[in-house]
C-alpha angles and dihedrals in degrees: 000000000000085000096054086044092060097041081059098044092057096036082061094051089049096048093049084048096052092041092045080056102049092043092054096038105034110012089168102068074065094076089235128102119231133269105257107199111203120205109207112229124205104247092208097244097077122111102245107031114199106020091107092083096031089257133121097199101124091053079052099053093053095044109044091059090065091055126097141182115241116216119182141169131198129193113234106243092204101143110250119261108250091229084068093065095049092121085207092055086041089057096053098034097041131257086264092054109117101355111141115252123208117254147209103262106168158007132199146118140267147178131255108222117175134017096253090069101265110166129217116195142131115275092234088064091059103017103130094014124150105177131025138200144180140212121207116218083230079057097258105145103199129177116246126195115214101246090190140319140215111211093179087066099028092246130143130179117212132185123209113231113222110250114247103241090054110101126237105292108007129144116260082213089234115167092206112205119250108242113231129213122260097208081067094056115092139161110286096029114139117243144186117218106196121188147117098272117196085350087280084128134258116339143174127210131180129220140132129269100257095188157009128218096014102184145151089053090128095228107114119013088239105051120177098143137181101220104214134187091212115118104264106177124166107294094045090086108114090026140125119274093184136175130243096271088066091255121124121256103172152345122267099232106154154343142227110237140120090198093055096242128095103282085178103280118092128155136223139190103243108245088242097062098046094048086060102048086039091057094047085054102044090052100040111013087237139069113242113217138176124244139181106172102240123127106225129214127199117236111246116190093261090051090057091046092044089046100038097244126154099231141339094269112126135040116275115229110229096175148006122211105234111246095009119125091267086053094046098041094051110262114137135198100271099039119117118227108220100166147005119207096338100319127115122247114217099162143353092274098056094040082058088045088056102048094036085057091061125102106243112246095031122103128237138183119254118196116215138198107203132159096351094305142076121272117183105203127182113222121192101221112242120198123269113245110246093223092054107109090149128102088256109116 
């Protein structure tokens, strides 16, 4: 009986062998026809290239192209000690001894926006610079020249200069970035931050919009600003912050640390609002802006019980320039602005965001709050001094 029992035992191992063989080699004397595995392909067209595979190559390649690395020196204007133009010191100590020698004065990022070599980047990274210079992400270093700047928004407008060896009317080979829309951007997205972070050269990271509207940071005078988790670090600033789809949504302009490195929170200029600086600049070498000349509080919850208001809602104002548009047109120190031209107030930044919006010369409606009852003003808008980074609207 054991000895039955072992001839089938092996007459069933054979046969599975034989069977494991025949399905691999020749499926088909099986009667059955064999498995055929499809991978799916992005096509290129969809709207979120890449993701397929869990990858975001494809938003990288055609980002990384439109960064550049900033480079910029600047020529220290200390006065020269008297002793230096003594002819008989300058004889024993040399003609070169003493002179001031540019330096290295910055480093950042910046975005190549139009074919023509039109730069997008953040003032601090430029702000005192004599010389600039890019480099290309294909290592072409070009001179640019700074076509305007907005300190109030941390914005600054560059212009390649065609290098001297390239002939009349030929293409500087720029790859300008596509600009995105900022009624598509919303908390959660996935976005790419591309820069030059600490010098070490051109780098992606990946993170999520973590918020929307960022302001009273204190960090420009004008804040509307996408929060990202992307890793943001000394050197991105200039640079992309882009969708998924590979189009800019915003500037990388700062980060929260007290260590100097990304900690998570890093902050951009939303692309909205740097086309439109950019446009300004590049049309009129300035940014337009309108003023009023009132200094703006914001209500606390002891403000609105010392001063009988119903809630915190408005923009105190704290002082009125004499003789400036807000004077002439009837605001006092004590009112509360509740809305410009229509628009609801809720605090002093957006009260700056509205006026500033105004075309200077036009009139608008200002809603007041003052002594416990409404007053409707026309103020004719005055222009926004270029030089003004204070709170003062």
């Amino acid at each position: 009986m054991k000895k039955l029992w072992l001839i089938f035992a092996q007459t069933v191992t054979v046969s599975l062998a034989v069977l494991f063989v025949i399905s691999t080699l020749k499926p088909e004397w099986l009667g059955s026809s064999p498995s055929v595995v499809t991978f799916q392909e992005s096509s290129g067209g969809g709207s979120d290239p890449g993701r397929a595979s869990g990858s975001y190559r494809e938003a990288a390649r055609k980002v990384v192209p439109a960064v550049v690395h900033i480079f910029t020196t600047q020529t220290p204007r200390q006065s020269r000690h008297p002793l230096l133009n003594d002819p008989i010191f300058r004889h024993f100590f040399g003609e070169r001894f003493g002179e001031e020698q540019p330096r290295g004065a910055g480093l950042g990022s910046g975005v190549v926006v139009s074919a023509d070599g039109y730069i997008l980047t953040n003032y601090h990274v430029i702000e005192m610079a004599d010389t600039v210079e890019v480099a290309l992400n294909d290592g072409r270093k070009l001179k640019a020249n700074i076509v305007g700047a907005d300190p109030e928004s941390d914005l600054a407008v560059l212009k390649i200069v065609a290098d001297k060896n390239m002939k009349a009317g030929e293409d500087l080979r720029l790859s300008p970035i596509t600009f995105g829309q900022m009624d598509d951007v919303r908390v959660g997205d996935v976005v790419l931050a591309i820069g030059n972070p600490f010098g070490v050269g051109q780098s992606v990271t990946m993170g999520i919009v973590s918020a929307l509207g960022r302001t009273q940071l204190g960090i420009n005078t004008f804040e509307n600003f996408i929060q990202t988790d992307a890793a943001i670090n000394p050197g991105n600033s200039g640079g992309a912050l882009a969708d998924a789809q590979g189009h800019l949504i915003g500037i990388n302009t700062a980060i929260y640390s007290r260590s100097g490195g990304s900690l998570g929170i890093g902050f951009a200029i939303p692309v909205s609002t740097a086309r439109s600086i950019m446009e300004q600049i590049i049309r009129d070498g300035t940014v337009t802006r309108g003023w009023i000349g009132v200094e703006a509080q914001e209500i606390t919850a002891d403000l609105a019980d010392n001063f009988g208001l119903p809630n915190t809602e408005g923009a105190l104002i704290a002082g009125v320039m004499r003789g400036s548009p807000a004077d002439t047109g009837g605001i006092r120190p004590g009112d509360v602005l509740l809305a410009v031209g229509g628009k609801p107030v809720r605090d002093p930044q957006v009260m700056l965001d509205l006026i500033a919006g105004l075309k200077p010369g036009d009139a608008a409606a200002f809603k007041l709050r003052r002594d416990k009852g409404i007053v409707d003003v026309q103020v004719k808008i005055g222009k926004r001094p270029a030089s003004t980074r204070s709170a003062r609207e």
